[in-house]
C-alpha positions as CSV (number, residue, x, y, z in Angstrom):
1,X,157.9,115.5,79.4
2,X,156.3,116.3,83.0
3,X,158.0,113.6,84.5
4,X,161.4,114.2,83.0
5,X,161.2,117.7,84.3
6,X,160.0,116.2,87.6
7,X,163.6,114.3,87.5
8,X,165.8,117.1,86.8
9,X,164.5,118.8,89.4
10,X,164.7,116.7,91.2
11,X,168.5,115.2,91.3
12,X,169.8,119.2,90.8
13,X,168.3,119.8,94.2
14,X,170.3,116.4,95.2
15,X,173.3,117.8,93.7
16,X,172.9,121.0,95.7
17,X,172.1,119.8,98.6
18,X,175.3,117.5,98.7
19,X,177.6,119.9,97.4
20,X,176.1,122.5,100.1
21,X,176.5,119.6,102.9
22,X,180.1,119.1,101.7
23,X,181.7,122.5,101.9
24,X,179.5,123.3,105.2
25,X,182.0,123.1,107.7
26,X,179.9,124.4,110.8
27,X,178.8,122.2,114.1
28,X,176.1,122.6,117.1
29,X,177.5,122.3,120.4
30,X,174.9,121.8,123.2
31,X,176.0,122.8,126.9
32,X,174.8,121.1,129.8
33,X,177.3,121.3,132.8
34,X,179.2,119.2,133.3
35,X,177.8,117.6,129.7
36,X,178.9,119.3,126.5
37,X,177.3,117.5,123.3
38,X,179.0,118.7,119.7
39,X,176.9,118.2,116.3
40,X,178.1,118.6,112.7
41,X,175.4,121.2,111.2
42,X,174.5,119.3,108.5
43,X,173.4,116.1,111.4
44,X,171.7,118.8,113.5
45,X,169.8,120.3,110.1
46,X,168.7,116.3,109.5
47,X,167.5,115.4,113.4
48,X,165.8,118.6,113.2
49,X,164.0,117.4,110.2
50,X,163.6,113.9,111.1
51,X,162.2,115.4,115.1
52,X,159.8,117.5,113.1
53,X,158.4,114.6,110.7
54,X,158.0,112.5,113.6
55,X,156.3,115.0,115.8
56,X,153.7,115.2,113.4
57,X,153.5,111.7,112.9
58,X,152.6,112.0,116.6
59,X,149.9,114.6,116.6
60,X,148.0,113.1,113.4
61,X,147.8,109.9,115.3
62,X,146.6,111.5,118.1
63,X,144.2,113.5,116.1
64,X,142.9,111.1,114.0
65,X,142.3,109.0,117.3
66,X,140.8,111.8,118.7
67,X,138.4,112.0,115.7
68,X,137.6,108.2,115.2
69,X,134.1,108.2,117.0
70,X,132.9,110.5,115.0
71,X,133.9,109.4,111.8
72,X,132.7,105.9,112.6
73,X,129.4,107.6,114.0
74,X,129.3,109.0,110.3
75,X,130.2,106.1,108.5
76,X,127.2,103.9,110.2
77,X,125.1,107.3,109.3
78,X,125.9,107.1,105.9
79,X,125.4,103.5,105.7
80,X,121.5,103.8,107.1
81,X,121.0,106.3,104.9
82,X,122.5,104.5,101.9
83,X,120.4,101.4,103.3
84,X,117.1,104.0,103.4
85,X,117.5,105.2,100.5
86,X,118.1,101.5,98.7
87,X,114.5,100.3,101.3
88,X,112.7,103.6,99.4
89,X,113.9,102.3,96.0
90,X,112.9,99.2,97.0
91,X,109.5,100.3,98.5
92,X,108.5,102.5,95.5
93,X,109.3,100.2,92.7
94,X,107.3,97.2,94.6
95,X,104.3,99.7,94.9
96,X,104.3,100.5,91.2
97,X,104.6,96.5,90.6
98,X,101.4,96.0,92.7
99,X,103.4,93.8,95.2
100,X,102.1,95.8,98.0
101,X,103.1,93.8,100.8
102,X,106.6,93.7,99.9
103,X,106.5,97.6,99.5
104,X,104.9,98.1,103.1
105,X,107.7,95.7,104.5
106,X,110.1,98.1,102.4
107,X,108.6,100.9,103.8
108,X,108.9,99.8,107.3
109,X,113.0,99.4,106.9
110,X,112.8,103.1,105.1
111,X,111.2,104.5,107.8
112,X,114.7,103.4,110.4
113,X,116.2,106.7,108.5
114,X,115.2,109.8,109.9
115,X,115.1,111.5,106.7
116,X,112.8,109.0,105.1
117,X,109.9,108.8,107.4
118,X,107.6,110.8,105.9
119,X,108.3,109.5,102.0
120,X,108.2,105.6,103.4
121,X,104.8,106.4,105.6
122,X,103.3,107.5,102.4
123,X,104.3,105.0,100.6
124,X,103.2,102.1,103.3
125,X,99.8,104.1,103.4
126,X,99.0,103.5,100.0
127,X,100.4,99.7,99.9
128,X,98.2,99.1,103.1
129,X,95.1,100.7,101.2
130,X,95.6,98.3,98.4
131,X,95.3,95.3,100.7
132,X,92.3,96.7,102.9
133,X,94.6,97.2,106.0
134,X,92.4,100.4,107.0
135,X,93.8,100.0,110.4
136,X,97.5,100.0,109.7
137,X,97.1,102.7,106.4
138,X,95.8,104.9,109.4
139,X,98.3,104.0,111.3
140,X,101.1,105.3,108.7
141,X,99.5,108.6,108.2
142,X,99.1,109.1,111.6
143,X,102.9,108.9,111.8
144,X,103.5,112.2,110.4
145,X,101.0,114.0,111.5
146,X,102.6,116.7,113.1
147,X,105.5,117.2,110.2
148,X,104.3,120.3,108.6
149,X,106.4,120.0,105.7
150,X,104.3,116.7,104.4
151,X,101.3,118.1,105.4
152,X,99.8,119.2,101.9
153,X,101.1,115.4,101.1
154,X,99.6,114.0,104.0
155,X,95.9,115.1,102.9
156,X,96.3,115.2,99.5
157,X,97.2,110.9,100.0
158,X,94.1,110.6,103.3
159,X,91.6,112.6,100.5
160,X,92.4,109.7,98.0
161,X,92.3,107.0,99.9
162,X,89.2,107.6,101.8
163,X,87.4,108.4,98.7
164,X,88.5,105.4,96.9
165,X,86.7,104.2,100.2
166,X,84.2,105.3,99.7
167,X,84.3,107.3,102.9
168,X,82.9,110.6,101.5
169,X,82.9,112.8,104.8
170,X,86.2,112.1,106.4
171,X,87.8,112.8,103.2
172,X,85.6,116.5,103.2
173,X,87.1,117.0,106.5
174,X,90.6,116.7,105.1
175,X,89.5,118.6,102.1
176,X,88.3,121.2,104.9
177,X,92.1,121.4,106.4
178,X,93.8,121.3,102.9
179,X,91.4,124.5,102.2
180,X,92.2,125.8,105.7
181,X,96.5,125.5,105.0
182,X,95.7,127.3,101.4
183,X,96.3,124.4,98.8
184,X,94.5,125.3,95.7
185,X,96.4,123.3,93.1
186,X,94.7,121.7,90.4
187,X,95.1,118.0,91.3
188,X,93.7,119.4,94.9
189,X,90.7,120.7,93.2
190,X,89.7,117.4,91.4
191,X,89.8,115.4,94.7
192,X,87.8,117.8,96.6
193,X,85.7,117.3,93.5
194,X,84.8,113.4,93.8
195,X,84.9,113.5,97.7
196,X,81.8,116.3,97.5
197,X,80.4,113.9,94.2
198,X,80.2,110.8,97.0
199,X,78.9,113.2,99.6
200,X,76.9,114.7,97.2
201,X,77.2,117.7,98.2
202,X,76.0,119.1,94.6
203,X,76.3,122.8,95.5
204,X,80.3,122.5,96.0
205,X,80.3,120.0,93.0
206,X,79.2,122.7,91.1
207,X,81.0,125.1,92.2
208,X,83.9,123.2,91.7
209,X,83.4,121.6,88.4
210,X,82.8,126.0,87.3
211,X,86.5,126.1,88.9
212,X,88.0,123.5,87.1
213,X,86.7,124.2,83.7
214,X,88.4,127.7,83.9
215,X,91.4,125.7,84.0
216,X,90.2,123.4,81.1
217,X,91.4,120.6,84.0
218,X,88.0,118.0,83.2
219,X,86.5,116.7,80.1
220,X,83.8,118.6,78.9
221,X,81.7,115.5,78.6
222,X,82.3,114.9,82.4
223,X,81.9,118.5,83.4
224,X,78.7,118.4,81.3
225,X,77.6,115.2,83.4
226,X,78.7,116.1,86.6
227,X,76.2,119.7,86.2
228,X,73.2,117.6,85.4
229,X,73.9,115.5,88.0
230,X,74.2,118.1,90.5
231,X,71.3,120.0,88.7
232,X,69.1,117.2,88.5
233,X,69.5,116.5,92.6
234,X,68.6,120.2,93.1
235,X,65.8,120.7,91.1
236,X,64.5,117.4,91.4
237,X,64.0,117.8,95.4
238,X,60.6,117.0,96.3
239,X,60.7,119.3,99.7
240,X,60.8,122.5,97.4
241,X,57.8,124.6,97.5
242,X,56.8,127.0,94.6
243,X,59.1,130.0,96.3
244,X,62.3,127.4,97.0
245,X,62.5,126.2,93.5
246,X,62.5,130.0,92.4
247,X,65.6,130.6,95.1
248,X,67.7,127.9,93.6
249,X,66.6,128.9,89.8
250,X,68.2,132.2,90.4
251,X,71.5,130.8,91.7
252,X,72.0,128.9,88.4
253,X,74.3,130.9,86.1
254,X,72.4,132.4,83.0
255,X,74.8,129.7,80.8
256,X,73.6,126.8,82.4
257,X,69.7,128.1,82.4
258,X,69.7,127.5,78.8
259,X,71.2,123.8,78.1
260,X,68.1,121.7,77.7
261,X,68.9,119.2,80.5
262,X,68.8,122.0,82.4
263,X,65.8,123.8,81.2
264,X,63.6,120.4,81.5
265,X,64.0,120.1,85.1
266,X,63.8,122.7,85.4
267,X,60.9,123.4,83.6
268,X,59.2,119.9,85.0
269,X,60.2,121.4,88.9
270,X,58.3,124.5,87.9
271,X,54.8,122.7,86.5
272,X,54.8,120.4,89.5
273,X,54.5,123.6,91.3
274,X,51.8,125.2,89.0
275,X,54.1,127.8,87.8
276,X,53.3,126.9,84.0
277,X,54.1,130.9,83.3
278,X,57.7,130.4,84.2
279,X,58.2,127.2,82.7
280,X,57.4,128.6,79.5
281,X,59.8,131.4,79.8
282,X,62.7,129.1,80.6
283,X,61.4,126.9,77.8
284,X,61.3,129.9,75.2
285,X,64.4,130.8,76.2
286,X,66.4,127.7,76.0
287,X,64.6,126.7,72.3
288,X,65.9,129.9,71.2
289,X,69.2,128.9,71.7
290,X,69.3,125.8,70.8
291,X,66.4,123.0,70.0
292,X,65.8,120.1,71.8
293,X,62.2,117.5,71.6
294,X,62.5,117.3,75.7
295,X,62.8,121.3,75.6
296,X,59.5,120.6,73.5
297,X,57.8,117.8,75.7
298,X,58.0,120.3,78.5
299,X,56.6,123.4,76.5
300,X,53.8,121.3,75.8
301,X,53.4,120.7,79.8
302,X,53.4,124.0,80.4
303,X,50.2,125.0,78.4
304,X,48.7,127.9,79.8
305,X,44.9,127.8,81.0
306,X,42.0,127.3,78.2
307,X,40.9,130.3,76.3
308,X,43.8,132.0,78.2
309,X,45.6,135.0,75.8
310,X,49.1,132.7,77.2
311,X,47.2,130.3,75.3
312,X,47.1,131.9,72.1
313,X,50.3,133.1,72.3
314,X,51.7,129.6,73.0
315,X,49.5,128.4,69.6
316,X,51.1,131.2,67.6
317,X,54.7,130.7,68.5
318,X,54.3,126.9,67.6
319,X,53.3,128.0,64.7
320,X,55.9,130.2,63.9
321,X,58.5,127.2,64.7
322,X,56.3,125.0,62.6
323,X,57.2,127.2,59.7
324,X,60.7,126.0,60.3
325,X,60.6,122.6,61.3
326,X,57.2,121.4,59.4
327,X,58.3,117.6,59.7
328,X,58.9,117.7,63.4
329,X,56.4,115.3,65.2
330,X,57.2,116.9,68.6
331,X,56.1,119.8,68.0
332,X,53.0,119.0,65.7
333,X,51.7,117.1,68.6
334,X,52.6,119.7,71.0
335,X,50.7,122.3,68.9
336,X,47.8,119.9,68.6
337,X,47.7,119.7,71.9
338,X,47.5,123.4,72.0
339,X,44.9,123.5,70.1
340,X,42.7,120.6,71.7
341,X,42.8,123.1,74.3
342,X,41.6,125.8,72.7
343,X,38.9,123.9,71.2
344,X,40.4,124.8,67.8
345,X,39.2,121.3,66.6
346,X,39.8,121.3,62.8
347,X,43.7,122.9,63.3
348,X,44.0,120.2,66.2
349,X,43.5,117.2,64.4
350,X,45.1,118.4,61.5
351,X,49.0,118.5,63.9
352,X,48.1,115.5,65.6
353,X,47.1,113.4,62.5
354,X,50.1,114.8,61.4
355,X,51.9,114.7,64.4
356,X,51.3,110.6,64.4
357,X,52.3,110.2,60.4
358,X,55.9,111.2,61.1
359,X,56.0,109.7,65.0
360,X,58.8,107.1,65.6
361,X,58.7,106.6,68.8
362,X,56.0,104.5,70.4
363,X,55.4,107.3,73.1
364,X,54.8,110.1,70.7
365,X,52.6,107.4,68.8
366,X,51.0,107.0,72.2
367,X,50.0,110.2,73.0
368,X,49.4,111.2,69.5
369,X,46.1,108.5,69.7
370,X,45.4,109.5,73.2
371,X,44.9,113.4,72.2
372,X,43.1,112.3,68.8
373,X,40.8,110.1,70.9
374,X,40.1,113.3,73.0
375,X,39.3,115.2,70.1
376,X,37.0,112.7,68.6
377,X,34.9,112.3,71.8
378,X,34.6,115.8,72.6
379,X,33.3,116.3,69.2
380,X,31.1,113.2,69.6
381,X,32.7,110.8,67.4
382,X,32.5,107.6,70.0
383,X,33.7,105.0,67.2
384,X,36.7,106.6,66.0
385,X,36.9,107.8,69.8
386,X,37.3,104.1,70.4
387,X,39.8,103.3,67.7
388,X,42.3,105.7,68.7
389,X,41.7,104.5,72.3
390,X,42.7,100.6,71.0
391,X,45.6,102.4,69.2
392,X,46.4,104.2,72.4
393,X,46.2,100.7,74.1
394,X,48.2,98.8,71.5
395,X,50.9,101.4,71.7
396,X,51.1,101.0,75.7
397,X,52.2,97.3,75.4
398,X,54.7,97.8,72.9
């Protein structure tokens, strides 16, 4: 129906325009002495027309030749970029198929667009790193080093690499300029994580492992690992004196002072020392929360001095768990122990008799024979003195 309208339009103005030509009766007449030049209107309204059509024939030509460089300077721009963009493609999807060297080589013909530089030295960096190229993985980040808008990418990529290097402190110095440009991102956060774990640098893994489990961002099974690893390095130091060990037991949150991993070293830190009256606090502290047989080994190593009133009090708190836990071996031998000290010889051999009844393991067995044959030869009893010393013996070499 368009069309046909089209049409009609069309041959009415036709019909108008040759009925209008017919009845127009005027002419032109040009003067130029001693030239005179006469024109029908209706020829001088159609040269007009056809002068006017052909100048701008004219002047599009010329423009359009006028504009040919730079069109041809855009058409080979948009071709590299169309080839860049196809090399990225190309680079990426080798990288993820582990064909690394085709990616780098991908990478390289990438990097001839200006606007993929920085994406195609990434993407060599990593594809070098996979085939132990340190030199030319260095050489790609190095690239874009001074363009700030992949500078957060930049390190975030160097962190990862050199700790899957196993290069610990160069990645902590790019952790050190993330920090410095204000990156605090999650992902960020875990790296700076493993570079310090390599390092380890425990006091920043802890920190940072506290700062990650606010964002429930690690398992709790790791974050419970990566603490006793970083606890265990601190308390564990052998160049600690009696006053150090009590500086870096009041940096530890309260939370942490009471998970028995914790506590033991802790505890064990404290009685290499010879401050048995704060391991027993800690120890107290962390049973009461909750109850753990190392928690109880290293009560037991804390005993206060014989005949001491810390002594007494340790005897009557065993008991007072013993009323709870009657069947635990642990702490029947650590209350018989107690009690050896005390020279409370009938209640002594009583726990440790029953202490080695319900013992499973051949260390509790062990000692178990080793305090009984204490008792017996400080009561005079050589033979059975002897016996539990065999026992003792027996139990070593199992």
């Amino acid at each position: 129906m368009r069309i046909f309208l089209w049409l009609l339009i069309l041959f009415a103005t036709a019909i108008g325009l040759a009925v209008t030509a017919h009845f127009n009766t005027g002419n032109v007449v040009f003067f130029y002495p001693p030239y005179r030049v006469d024109l029908s209107l209706n020829f001088f309204v159609l040269l007009a027309l056809l002068c006017f059509v052909l100048l701008n024939v004219i002047l599009a030509a010329i423009r359009s030749t006028r504009e040919m460089p730079g069109r041809v300077a855009a058409y080979r721009k948009e071709k590299r970029e169309r080839e860049g963009n196809r090399a990225v493609r190309e680079a990426l999807k080798a990288l993820f198929e582990g064909r690394f060297g085709h990616a780098e080589k991908a990478a390289k013909r990438a990097a001839e667009s200006p606007d993929n530089v920085g994406l195609a030295a990434l993407i060599g960096a990593r594809a070098a790193h996979r085939m132990r190229q340190s030199a030319r993985r260095d050489a790609w980040l190095a690239s874009i080093k001074d363009d700030n808008a992949l500078k957060t990418a930049r390190l975030m990529t160097t962190i990862e690499l050199l700790v899957d290097e196993h290069k610990p402190h160069l990645a902590l110095e790019a952790v050190e300029e993330l920090n410095v440009s204000g990156t605090r991102h999650i992902h960020a956060l875990r790296l700076a994580l493993k570079a310090n774990q390599r390092a380890k640098n425990w006091p920043e893994v802890l920190r940072l492992v506290r700062s990650l489990d606010k964002h429930n961002a690690l398992h709790p099974a790791l974050s419970r690992r990566l603490r006793e690893l970083a606890y265990e390095d601190l308390l564990c130091d052998r160049s600690h004196d009696a006053e150090s060990i009590q500086r870096v037991w009041a940096t530890i949150p309260p939370a942490d002072r009471i998970q028995p991993f914790v506590a033991v070293r802790a505890a064990d830190a404290f009685n290499a020392r010879g401050l048995h009256d704060d391991a027993r606090i800690l120890v107290e502290k962390a049973l009461a929360a909750e109850w753990d047989d190392r928690l109880v080994r290293a009560y037991r190593a804390s005993a206060a001095t014989d005949g001491s009133p810390a002594l007494l009090a340790q005897i009557e708190r065993c008991e007072n768990w013993q009323h709870e836990r009657p069947a635990d071996p642990e702490l029947a031998l650590t209350l018989g122990a107690f009690c050896l000290r005390q020279k409370l010889w009938g209640k002594a051999q009583r726990h440790l008799e029953q202490a080695l009844s319900d013992a499973t393991e051949a260390s509790l067995v062990r000692e178990a024979h080793l305090k009984l044959a204490q008792l017996h030869e400080a009561l005079g009893n050589t033979e059975d003195a002897a016996s539990h010393y065999r026992q003792c013996a027996i139990a070593t070499m199992l």
